[in-house]
N, CA, C and O of each residue as an XYZ file, in Angstrom:
852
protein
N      -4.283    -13.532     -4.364
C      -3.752    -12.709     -5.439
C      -3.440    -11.318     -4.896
O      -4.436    -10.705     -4.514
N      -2.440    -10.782     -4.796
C      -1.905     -9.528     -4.296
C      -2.150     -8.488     -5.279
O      -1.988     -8.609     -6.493
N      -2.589     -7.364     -4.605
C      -3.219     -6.258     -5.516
C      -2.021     -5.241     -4.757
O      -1.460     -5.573     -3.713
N      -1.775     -4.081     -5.410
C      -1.060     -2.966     -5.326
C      -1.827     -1.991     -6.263
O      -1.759     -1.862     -7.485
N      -2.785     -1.159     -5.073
C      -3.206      0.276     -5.480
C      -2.297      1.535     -5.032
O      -1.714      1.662     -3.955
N      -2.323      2.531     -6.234
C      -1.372      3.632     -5.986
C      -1.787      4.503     -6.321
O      -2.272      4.397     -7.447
N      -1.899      5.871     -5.675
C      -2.441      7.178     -5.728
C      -1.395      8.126     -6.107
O      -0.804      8.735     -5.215
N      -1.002      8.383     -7.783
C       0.061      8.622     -8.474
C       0.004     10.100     -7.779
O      -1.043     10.702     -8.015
N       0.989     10.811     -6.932
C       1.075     12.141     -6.581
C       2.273     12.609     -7.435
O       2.880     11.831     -8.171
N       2.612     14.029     -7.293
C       3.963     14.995     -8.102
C       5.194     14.495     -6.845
O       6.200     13.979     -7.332
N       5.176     14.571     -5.910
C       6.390     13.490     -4.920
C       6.176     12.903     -4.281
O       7.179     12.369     -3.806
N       4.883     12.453     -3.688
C       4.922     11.175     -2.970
C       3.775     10.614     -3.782
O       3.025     11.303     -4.474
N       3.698      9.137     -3.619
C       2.485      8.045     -3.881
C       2.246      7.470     -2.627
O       3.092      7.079     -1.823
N       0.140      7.431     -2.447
C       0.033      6.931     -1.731
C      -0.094      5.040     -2.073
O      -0.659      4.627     -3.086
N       0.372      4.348     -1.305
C       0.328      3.007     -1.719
C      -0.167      2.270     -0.522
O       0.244      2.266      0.638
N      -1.709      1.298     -1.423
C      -2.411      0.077     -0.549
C      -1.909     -1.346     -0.993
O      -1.679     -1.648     -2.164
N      -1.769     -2.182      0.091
C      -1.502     -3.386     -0.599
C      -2.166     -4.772      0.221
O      -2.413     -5.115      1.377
N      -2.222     -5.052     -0.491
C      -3.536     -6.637      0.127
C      -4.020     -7.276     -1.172
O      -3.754     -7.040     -2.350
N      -5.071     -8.443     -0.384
C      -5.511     -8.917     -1.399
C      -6.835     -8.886     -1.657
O      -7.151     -8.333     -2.710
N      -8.134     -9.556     -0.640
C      -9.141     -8.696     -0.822
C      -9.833     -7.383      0.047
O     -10.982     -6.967      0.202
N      -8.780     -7.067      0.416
C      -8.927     -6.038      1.476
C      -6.984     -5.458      2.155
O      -6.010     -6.026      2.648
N      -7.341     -4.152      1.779
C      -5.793     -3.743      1.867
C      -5.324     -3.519      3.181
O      -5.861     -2.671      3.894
N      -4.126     -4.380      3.664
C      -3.436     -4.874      4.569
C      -2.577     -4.325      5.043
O      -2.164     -4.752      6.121
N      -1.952     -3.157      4.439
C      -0.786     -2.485      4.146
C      -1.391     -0.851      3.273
O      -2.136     -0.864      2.293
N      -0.805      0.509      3.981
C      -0.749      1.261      3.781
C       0.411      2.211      4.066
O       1.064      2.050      5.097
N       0.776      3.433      3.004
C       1.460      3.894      3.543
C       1.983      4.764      1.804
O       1.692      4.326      0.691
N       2.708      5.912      2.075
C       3.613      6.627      1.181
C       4.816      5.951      0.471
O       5.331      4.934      0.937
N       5.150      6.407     -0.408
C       6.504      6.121     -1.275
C       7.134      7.212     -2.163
O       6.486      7.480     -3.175
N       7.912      7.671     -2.029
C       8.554      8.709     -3.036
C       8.449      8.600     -4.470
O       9.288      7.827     -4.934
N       7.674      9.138     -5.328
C       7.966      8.877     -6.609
C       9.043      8.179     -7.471
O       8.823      7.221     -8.212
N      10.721      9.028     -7.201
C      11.166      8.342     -7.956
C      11.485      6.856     -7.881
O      11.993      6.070     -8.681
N      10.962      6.729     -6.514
C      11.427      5.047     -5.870
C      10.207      4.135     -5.957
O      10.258      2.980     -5.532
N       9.011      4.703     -6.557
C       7.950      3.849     -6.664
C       8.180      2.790     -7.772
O       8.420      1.677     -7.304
N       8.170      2.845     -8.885
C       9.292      1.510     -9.676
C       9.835      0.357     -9.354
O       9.533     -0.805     -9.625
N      10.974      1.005     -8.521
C      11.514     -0.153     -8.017
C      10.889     -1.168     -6.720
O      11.022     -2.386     -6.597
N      10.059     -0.049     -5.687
C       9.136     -0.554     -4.853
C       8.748     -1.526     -5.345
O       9.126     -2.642     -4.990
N       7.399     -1.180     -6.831
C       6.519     -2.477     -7.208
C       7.210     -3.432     -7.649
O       6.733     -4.566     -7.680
N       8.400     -3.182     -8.052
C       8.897     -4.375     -8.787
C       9.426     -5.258     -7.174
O       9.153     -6.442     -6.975
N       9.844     -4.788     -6.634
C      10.260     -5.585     -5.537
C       8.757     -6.313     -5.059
O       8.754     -7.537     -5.191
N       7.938     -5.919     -4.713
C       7.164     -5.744     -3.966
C       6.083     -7.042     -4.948
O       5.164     -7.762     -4.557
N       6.757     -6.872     -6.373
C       6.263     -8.569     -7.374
C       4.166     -8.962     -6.954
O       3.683    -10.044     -6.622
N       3.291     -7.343     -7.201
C       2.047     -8.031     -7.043
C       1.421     -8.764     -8.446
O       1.781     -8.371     -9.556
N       0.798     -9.471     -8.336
C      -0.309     -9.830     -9.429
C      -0.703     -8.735    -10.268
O      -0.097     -8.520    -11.318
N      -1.662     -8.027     -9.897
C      -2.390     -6.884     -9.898
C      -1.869     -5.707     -9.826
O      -1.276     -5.603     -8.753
N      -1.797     -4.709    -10.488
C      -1.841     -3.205     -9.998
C      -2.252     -2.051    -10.452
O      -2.001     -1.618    -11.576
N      -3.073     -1.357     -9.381
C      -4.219     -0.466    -10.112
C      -3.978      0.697     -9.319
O      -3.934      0.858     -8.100
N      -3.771      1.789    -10.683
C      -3.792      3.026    -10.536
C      -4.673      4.045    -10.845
O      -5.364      4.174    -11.856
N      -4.556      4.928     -9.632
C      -5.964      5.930     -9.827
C      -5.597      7.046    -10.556
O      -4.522      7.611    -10.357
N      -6.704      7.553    -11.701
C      -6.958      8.405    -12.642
C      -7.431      9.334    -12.317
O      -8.357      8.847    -11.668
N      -7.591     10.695    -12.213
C      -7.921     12.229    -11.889
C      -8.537     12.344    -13.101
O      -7.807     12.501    -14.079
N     -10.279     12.282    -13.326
C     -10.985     13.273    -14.089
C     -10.639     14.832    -13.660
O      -9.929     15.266    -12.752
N     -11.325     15.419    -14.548
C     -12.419     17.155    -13.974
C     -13.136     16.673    -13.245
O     -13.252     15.462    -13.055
N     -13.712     17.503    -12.739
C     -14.940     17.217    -11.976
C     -16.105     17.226    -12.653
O     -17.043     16.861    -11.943
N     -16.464     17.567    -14.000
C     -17.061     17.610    -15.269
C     -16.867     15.879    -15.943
O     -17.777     15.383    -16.607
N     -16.097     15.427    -15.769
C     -15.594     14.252    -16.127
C     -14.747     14.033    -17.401
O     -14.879     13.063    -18.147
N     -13.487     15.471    -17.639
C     -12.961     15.649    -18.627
C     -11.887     14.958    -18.435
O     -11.756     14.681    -17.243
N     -10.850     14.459    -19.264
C      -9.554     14.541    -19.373
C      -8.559     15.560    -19.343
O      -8.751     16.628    -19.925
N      -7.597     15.341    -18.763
C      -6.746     17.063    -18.118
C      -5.157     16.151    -18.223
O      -4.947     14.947    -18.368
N      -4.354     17.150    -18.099
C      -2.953     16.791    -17.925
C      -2.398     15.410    -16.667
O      -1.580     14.492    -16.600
N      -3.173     15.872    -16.077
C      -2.922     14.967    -15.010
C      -3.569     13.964    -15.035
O      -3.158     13.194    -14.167
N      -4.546     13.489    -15.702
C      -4.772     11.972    -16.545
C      -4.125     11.763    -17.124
O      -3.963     10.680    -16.562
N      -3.469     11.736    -17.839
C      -2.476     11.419    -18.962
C      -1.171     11.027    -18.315
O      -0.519     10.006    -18.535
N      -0.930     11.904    -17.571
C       0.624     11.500    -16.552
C       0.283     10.010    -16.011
O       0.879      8.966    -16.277
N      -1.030     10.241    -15.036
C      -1.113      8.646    -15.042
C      -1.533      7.759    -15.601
O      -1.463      6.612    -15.161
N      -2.120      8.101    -16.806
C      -2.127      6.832    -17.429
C      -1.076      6.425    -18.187
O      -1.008      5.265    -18.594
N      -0.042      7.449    -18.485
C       1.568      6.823    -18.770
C       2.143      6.254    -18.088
O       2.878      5.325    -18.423
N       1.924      6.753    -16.657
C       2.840      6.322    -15.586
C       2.278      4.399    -15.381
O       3.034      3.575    -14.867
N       0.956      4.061    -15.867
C       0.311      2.837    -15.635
C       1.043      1.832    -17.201
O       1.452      0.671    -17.175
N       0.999      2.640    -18.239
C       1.812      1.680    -19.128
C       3.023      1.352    -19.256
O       3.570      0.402    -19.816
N       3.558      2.606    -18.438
C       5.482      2.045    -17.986
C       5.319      0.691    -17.218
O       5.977     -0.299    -17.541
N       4.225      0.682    -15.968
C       4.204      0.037    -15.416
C       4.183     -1.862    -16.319
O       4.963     -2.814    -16.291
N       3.231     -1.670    -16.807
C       2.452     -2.667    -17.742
C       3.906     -2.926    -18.503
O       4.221     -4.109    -18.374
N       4.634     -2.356    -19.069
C       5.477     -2.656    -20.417
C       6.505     -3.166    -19.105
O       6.445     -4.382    -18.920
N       7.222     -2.587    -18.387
C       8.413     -2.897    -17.547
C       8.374     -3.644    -16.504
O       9.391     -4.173    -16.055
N       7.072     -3.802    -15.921
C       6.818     -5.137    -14.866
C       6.194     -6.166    -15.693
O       6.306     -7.355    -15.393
N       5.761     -5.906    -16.373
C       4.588     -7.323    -17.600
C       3.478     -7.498    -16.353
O       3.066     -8.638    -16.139
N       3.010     -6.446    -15.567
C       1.844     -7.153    -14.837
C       0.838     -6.384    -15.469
O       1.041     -5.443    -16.236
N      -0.692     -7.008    -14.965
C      -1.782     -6.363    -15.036
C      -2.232     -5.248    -14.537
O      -2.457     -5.006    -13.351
N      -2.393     -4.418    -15.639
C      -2.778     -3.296    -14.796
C      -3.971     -2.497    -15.394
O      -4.423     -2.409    -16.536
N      -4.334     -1.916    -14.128
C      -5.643     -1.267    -14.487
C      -6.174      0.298    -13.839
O      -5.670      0.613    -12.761
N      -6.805      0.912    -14.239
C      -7.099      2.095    -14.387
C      -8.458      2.173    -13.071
O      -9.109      1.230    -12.622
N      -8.538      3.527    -12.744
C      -9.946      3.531    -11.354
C      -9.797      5.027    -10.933
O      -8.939      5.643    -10.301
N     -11.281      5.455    -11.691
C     -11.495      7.005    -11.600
C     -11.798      7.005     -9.917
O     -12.545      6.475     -9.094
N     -10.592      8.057    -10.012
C     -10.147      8.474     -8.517
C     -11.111      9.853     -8.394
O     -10.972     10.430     -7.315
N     -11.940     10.389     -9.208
C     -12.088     11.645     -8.164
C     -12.705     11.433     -6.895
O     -13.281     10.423     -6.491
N     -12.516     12.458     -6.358
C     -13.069     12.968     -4.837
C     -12.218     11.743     -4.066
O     -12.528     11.933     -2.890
N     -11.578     10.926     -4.084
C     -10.757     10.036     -3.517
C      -9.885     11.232     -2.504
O     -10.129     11.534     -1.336
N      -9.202     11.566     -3.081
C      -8.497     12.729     -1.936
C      -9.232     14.088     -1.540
O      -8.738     14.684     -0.583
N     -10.144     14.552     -2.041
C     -10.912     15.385     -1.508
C     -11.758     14.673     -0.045
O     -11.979     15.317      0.980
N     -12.044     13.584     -0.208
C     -12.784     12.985      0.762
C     -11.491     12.642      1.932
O     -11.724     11.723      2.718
N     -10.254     13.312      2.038
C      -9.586     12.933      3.181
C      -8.515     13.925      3.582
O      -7.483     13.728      4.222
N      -9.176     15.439      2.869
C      -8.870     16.842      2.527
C      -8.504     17.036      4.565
O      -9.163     16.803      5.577
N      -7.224     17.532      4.304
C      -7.222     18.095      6.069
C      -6.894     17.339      7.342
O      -6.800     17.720      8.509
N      -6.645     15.311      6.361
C      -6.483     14.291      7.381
C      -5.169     14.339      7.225
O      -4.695     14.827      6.199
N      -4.304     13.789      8.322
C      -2.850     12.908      8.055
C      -3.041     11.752      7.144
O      -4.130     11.180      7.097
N      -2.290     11.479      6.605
C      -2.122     10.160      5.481
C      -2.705     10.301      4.432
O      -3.187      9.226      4.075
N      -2.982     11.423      3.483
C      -4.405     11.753      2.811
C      -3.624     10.637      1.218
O      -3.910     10.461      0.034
N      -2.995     10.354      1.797
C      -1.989      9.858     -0.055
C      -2.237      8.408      0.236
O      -2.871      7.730     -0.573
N      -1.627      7.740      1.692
C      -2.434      6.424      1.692
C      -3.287      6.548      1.736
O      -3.780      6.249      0.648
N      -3.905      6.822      2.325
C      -5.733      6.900      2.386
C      -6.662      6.889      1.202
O      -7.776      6.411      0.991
N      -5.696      7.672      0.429
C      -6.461      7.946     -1.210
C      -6.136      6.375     -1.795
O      -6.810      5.960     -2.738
N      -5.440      5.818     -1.402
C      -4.552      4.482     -2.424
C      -5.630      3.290     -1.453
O      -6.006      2.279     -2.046
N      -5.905      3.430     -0.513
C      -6.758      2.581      0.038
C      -8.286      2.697     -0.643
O      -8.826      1.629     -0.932
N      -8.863      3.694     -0.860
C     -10.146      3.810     -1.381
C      -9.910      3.282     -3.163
O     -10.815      2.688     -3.749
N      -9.218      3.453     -3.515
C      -8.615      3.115     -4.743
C      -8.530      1.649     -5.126
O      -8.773      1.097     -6.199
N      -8.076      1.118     -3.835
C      -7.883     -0.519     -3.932
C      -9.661     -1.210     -4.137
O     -10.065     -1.989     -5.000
N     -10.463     -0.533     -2.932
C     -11.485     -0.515     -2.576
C     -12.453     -0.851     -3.360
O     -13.087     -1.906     -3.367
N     -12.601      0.406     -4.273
C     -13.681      0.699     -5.434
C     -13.170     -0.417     -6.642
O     -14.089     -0.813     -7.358
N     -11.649     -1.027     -6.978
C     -11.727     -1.803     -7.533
C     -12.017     -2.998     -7.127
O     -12.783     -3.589     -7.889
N     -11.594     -3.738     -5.946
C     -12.434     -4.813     -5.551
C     -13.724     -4.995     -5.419
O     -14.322     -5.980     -4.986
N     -14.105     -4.041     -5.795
C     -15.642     -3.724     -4.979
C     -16.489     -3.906     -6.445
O     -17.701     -4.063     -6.588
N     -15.281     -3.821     -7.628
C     -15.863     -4.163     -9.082
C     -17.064     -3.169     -9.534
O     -17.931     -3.562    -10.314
N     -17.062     -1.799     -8.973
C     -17.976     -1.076     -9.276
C     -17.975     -0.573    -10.609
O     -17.647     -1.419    -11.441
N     -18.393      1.173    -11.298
C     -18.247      1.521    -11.943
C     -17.201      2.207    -12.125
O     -16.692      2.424    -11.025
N     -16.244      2.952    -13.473
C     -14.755      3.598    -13.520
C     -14.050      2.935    -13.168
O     -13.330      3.437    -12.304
N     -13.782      1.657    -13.472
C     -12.796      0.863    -13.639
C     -12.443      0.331    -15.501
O     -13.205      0.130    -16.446
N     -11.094      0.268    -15.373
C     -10.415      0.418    -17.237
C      -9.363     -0.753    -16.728
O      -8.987     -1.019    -15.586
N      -9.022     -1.363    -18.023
C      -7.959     -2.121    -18.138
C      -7.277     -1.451    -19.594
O      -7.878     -1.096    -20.607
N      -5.772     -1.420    -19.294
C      -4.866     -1.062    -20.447
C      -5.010     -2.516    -21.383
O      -4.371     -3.534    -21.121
N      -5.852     -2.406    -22.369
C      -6.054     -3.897    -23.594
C      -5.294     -3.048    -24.802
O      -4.991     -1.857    -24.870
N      -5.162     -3.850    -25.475
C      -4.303     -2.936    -26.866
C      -5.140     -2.271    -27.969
O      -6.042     -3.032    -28.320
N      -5.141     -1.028    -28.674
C      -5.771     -1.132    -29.671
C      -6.717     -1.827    -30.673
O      -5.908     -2.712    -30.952
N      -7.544     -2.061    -31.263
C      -8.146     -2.706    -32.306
C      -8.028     -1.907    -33.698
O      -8.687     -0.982    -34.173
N      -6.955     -2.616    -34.145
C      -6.712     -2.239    -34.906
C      -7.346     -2.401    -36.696
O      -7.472     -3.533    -37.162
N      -7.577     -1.572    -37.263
C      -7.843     -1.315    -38.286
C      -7.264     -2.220    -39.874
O      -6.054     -2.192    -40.099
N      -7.987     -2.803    -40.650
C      -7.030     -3.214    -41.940
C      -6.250     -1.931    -42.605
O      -6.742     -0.817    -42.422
N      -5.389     -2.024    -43.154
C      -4.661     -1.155    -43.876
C      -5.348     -0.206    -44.807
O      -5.121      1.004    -44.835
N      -6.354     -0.952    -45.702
C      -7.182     -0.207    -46.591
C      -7.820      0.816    -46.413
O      -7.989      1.797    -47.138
N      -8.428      0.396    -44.723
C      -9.355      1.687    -44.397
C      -8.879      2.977    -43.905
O      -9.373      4.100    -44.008
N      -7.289      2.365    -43.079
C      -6.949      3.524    -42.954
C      -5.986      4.829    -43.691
O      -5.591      5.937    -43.326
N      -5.871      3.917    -45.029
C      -5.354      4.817    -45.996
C      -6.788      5.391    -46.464
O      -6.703      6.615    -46.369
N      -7.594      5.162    -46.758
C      -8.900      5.934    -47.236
C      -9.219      7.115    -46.684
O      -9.496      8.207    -47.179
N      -9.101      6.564    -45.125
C      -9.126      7.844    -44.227
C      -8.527      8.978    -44.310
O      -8.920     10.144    -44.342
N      -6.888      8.161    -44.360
C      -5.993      9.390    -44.523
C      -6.479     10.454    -45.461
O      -6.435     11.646    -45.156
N      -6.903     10.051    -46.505
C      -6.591     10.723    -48.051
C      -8.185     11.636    -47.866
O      -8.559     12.324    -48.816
N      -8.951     11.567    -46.715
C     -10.048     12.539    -46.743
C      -9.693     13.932    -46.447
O      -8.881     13.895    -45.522
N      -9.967     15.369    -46.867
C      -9.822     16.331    -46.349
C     -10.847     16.772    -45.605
O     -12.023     16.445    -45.765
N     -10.279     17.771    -44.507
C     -11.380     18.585    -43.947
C     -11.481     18.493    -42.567
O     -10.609     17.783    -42.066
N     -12.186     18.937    -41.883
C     -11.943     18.950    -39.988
C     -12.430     17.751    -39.602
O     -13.578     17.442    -39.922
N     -11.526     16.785    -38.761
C     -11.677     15.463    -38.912
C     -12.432     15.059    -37.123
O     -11.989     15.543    -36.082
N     -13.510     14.173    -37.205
C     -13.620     13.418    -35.553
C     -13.633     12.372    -35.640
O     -14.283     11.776    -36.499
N     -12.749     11.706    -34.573
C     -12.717     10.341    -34.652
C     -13.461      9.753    -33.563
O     -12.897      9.891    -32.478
N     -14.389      9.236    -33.538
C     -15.296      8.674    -32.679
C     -15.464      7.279    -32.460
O     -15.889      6.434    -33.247
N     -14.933      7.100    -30.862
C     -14.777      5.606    -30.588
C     -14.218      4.412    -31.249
O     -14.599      3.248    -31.370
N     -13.077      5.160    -31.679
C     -12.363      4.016    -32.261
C     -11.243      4.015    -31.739
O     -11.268      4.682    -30.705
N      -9.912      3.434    -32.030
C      -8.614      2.664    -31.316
C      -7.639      3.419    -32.017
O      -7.269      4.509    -31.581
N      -7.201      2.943    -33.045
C      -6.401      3.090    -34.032
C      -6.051      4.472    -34.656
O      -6.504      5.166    -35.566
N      -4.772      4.576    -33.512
C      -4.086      6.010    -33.724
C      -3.681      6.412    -35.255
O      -3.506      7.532    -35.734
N      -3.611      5.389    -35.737
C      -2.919      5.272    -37.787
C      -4.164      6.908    -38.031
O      -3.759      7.967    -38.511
N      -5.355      6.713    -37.646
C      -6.176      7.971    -38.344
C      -6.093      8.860    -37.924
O      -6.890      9.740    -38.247
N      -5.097      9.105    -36.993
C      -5.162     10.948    -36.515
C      -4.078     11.000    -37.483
O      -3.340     10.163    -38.003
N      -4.285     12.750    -37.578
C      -3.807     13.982    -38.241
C      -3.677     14.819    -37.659
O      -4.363     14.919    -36.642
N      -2.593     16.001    -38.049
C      -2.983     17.230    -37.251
C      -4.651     17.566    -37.177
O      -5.592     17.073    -37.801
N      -4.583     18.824    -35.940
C      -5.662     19.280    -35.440
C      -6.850     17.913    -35.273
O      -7.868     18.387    -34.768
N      -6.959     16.928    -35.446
C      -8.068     15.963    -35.344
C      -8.567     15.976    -34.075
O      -7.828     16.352    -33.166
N      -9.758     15.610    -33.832
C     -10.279     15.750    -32.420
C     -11.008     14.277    -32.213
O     -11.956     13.891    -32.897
N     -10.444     13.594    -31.241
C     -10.962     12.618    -31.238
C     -11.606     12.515    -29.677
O     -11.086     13.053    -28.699
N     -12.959     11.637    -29.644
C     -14.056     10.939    -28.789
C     -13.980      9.571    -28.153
O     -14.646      8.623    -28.569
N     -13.296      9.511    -27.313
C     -12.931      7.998    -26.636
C     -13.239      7.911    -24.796
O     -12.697      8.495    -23.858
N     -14.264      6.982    -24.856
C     -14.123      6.953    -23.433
C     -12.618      5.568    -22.336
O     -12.193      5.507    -21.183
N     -12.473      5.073    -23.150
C     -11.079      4.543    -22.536
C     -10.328      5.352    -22.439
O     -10.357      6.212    -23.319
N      -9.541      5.451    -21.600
C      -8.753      6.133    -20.678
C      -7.410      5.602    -21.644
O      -6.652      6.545    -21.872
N      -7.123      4.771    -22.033
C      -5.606      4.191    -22.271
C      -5.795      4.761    -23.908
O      -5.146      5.714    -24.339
N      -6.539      4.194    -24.509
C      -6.862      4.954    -25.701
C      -6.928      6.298    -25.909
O      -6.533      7.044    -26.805
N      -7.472      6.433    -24.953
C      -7.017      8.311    -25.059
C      -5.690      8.904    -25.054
O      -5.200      9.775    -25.772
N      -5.092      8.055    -23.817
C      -3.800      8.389    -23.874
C      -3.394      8.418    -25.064
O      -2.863      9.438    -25.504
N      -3.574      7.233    -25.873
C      -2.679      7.142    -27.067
C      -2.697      8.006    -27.649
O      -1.742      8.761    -27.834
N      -4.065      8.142    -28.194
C      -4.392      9.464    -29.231
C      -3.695     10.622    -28.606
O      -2.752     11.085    -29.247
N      -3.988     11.151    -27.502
C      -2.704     12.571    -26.754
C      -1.793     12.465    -27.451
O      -1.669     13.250    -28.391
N      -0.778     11.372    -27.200
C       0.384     11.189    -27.525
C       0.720     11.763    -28.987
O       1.708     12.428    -29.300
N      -0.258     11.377    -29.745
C       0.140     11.638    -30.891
C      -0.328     13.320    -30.984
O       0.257     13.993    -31.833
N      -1.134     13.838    -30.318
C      -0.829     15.189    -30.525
C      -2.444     15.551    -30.851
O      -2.668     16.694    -31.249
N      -3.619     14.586    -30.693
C      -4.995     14.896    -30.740
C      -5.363     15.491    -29.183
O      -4.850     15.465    -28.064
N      -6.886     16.182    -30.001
C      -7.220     16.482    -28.713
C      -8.214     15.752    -28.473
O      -8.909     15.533    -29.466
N      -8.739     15.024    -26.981
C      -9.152     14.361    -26.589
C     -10.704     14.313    -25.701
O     -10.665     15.150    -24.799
N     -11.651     13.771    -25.727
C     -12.902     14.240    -25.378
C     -13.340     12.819    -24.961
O     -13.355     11.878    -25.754
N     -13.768     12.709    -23.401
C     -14.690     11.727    -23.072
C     -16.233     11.622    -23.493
O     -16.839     10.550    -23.509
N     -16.777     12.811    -23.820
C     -18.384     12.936    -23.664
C     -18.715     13.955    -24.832
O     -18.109     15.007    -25.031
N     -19.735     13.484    -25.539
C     -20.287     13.969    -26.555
C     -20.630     15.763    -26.525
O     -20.787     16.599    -27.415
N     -20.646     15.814    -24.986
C     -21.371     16.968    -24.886
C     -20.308     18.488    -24.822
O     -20.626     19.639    -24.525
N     -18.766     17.825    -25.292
C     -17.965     18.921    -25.548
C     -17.666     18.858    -26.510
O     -16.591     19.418    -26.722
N     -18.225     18.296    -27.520
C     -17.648     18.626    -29.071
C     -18.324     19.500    -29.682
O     -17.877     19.892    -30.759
N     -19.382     19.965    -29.261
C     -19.539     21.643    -29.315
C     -18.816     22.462    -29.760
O     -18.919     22.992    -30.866
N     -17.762     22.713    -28.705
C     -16.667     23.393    -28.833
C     -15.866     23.243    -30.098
O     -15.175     24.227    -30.364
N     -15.814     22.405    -30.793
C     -15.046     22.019    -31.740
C     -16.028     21.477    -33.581
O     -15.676     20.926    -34.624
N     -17.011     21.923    -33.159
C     -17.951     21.109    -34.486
C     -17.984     22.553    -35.055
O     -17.763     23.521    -34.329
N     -18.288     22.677    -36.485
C     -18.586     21.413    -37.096
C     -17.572     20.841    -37.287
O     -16.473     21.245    -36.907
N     -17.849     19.481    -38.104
C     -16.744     18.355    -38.703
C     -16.818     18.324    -40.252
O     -17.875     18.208    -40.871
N     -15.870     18.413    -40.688
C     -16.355     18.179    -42.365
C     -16.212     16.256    -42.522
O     -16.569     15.661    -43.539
N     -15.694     15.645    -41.428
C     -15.894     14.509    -41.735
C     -15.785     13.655    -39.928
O     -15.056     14.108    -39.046
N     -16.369     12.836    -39.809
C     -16.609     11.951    -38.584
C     -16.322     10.161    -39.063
O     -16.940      9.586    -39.959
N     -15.489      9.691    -38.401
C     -15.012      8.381    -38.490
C     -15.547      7.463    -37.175
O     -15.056      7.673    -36.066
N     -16.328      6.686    -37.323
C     -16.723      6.187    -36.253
C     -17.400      4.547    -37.039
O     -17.612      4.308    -38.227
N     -17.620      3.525    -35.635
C     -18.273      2.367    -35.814
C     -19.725      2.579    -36.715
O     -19.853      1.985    -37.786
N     -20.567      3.281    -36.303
C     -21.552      3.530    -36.288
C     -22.257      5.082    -36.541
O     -21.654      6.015    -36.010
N     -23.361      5.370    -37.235
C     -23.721      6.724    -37.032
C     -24.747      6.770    -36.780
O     -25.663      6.280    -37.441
N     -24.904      7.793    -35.049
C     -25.369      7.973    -34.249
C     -26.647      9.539    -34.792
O     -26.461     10.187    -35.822
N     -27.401      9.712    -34.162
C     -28.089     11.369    -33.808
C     -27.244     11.821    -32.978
O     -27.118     12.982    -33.367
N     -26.462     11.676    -31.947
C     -25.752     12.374    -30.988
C     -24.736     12.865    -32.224
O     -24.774     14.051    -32.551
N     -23.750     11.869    -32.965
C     -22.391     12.608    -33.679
C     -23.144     13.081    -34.945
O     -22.723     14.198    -35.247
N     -23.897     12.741    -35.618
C     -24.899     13.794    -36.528
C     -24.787     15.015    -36.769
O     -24.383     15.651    -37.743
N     -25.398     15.425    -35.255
C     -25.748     16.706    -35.225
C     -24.465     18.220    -35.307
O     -24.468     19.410    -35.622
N     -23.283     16.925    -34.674
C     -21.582     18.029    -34.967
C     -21.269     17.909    -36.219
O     -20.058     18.090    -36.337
N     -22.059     17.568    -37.779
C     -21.685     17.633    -39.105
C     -21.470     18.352    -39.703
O     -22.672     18.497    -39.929
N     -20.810     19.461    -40.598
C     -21.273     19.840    -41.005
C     -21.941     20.239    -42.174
O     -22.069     19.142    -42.717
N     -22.555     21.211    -43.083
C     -23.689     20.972    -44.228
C     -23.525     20.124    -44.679
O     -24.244     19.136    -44.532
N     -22.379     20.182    -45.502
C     -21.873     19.247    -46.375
C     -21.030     18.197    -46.348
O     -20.487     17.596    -47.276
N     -20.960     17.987    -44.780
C     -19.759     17.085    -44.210
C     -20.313     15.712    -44.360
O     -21.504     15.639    -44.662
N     -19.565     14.493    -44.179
C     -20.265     13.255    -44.293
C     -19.399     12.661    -43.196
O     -18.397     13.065    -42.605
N     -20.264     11.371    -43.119
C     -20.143      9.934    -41.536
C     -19.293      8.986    -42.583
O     -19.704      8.774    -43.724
N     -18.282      8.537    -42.161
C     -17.568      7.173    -42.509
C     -17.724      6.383    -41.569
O     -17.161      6.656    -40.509
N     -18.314      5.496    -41.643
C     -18.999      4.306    -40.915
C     -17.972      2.693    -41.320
O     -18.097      1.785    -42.142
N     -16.969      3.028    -40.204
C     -16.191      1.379    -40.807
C     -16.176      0.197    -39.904
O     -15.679     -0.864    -40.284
């Protein structure tokens, strides 16, 4: 099964290619990376994601995780996500630092460790609930759920999928991997989530309430 890892850069990509062990290394120009994979027809292809070093979401997650659903929608292959940090810091000052980064990339996903994502679709919501939602006022968090239908302006939503996050961006939320920055943004006059936690609790506020769907 042929894998194609790629280390999404601003003009070049570094690109590994093999199957359980990458066989093939080397650069590709951005705008020609497209047509590369499509020529190039792998099974597999997994692209690396840039946290913070905090483990936030930033602009440059988002680029690639768009750049991974063009992929997904316009090749129809599998594709998947693999937190790249320190991937190119660890080859800071070498020649090839772009393949090199796309090789460790291939790596950590064969290797089936941890920070690995697959683009799966939404879970989506019945209709009912998310008109209910709509019709709540007040400073809204959406916590660990899918279903972009419940953002609103200013909403701040809590997702650790990477592709899901994207989505929510898209629509114009702001986006949070880890409980421990909604700080910044609490209280909530209302929280939408599976479940209610002591961790999302405590961002309530007085009089705010948990919708639990």
């Amino acid at each position: 099964m042929k894998i194609v890892a790629v280390d999404y850069g601003e003009k070049k990509c570094g690109v590994a290619i093999g199957e359980k062990v990458p066989s093939e290394a080397f650069t590709v120009d951005r705008v020609k990376l497209l047509e590369f994979l499509r020529q190039r027809d792998a099974h597999i292809i997994v692209v690396g994601i840039p946290f913070s070093m905090t483990g936030r979401y930033s602009r440059q997650t988002f680029e690639c995780v768009g750049f991974a659903e063009k992929l997904m929608k316009k090749l129809r292959k599998e594709v998947f996500l693999v937190d790249e940090r320190l991937s190119s810091k660890m080859f800071r000052n070498r020649e090839h630092v772009d393949s090199l980064s796309a090789v460790e990339i291939f790596e950590r996903f064969v290797s089936k460790g941890s920070g690995i994502y697959s683009l799966k679709k939404p879970q989506l919501l019945p209709e009912g609930l998310v008109e209910e939602v709509t019709k709540l006022f007040g400073k809204l968090l959406i916590a660990d759920l899918s279903d972009v239908r419940l953002c609103r302006k200013n909403c701040v939503v809590l997702q650790k999928e990477p592709y899901y996050a994207y989505l929510f961006y898209k629509k114009g939320c702001h986006v949070e991997r880890d409980e421990r920055f909604l700080e910044d943004f609490a209280p909530f006059d209302i929280i939408v989530t599976w479940k209610e936690t002591v961790e999302l609790k405590k961002f309530l506020s007085p009089n705010g309430k948990i919708v639990c769907l």
